[in-house]
C-alpha positions as CSV (number, residue, x, y, z in Angstrom):
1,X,0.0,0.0,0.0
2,X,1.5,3.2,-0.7
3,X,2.0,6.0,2.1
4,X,-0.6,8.9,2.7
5,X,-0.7,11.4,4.5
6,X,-2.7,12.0,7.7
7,X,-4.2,15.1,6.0
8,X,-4.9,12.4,3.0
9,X,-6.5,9.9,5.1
10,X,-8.7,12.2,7.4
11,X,-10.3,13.7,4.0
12,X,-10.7,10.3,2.9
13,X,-12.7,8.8,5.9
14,X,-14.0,12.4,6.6
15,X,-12.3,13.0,10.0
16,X,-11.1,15.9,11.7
17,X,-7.1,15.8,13.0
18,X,-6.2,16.7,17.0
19,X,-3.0,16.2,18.6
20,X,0.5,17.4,17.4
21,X,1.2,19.4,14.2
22,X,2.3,18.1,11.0
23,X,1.5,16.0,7.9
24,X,3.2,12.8,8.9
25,X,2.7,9.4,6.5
26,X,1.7,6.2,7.3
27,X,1.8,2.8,5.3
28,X,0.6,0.5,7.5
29,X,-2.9,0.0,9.3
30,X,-3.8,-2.0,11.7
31,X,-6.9,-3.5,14.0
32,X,-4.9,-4.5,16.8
33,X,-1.9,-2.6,18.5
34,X,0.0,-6.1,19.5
35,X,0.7,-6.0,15.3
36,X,2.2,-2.6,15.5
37,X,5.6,-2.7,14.8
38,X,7.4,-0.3,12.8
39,X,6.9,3.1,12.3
40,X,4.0,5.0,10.3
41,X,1.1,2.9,11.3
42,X,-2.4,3.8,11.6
43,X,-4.6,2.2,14.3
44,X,-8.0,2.0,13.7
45,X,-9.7,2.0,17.6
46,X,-13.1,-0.5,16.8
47,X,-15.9,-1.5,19.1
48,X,-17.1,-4.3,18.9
49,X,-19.1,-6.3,21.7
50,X,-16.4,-7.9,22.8
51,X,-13.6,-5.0,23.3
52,X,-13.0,-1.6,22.5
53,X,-9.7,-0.6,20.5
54,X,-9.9,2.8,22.3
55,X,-8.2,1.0,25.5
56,X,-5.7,0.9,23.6
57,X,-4.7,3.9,21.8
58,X,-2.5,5.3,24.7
59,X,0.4,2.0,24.0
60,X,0.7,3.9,20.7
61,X,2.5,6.6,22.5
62,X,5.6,4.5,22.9
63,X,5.5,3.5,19.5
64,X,7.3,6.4,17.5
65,X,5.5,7.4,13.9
66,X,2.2,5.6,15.4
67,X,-1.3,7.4,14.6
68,X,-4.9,6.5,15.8
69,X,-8.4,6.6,14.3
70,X,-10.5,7.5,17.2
71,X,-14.5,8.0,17.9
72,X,-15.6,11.2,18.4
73,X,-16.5,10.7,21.9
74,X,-13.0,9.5,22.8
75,X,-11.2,11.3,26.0
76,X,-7.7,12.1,23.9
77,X,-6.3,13.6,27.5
78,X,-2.6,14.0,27.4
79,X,-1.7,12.2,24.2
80,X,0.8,13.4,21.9
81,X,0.4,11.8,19.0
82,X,-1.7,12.2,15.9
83,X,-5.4,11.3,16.0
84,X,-8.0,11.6,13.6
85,X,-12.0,11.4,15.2
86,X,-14.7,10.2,12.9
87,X,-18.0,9.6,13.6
88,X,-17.8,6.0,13.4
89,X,-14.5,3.8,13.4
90,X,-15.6,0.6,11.3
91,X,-17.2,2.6,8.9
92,X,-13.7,4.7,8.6
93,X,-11.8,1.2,8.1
C-alpha cells in the first residue's frame, strides 16, 4: 500500500485531525496494537461487543510514527500523537 498522508486519510474517511502538528505518513494500518511494529502505522480504535480498541490507543504513545483513528467521543487527555475522530470507526476502516 502506498504511504498517505494524515491530512490524505482524514479527507478520505471524513475526520477531523487533533493532537500534534504536522502532515506525517503512514503505510501500514492496523486493528490491533500487538501487530504494530514499525513506524508509520495507523490504528483504527473498533468496538465491537467484545472489546473496545480505544483502550488501547495510549500503547501507541511509545510507538514512535504511530497514529490512531479514534470516535468522536474519545477522551484524547494528554496524548501526543496524531489522531483523527470520525463519527464511526468501522465505517472509517
Amino acid at each position: 500500500m502506498p504511504a498517505l498522508t494524515l491530512k490524505e486519510i482524514a479527507t478520505a474517511i471524513e475526520g477531523t485531525i487533533v493532537g500534534p502538528g504536522g502532515n506525517p505518513t503512514f503505510s501500514h494500518f492496523h486493528f490491533d496494537t500487538r501487530q504494530i511494529t514499525g513506524q508509520g502505522t495507523l490504528f483504527f480504535a473498533l468496538k465491537t461487543p467484545a472489546n473496545d480498541g480505544h483502550r488501547y490507543v495510549r500503547q501507541l504513545q511509545s510507538r514512535e510514527g504511530s497514529g490512531a483513528v479514534v470516535s468522536l467521543d474519545y477522551e484524547t487527555g494528554d496524548l501526543t500523537i496524531p489522531l483523527i475522530r470520525v463519527k464511526d470507526t468501522l465505517k472509517a476502516a
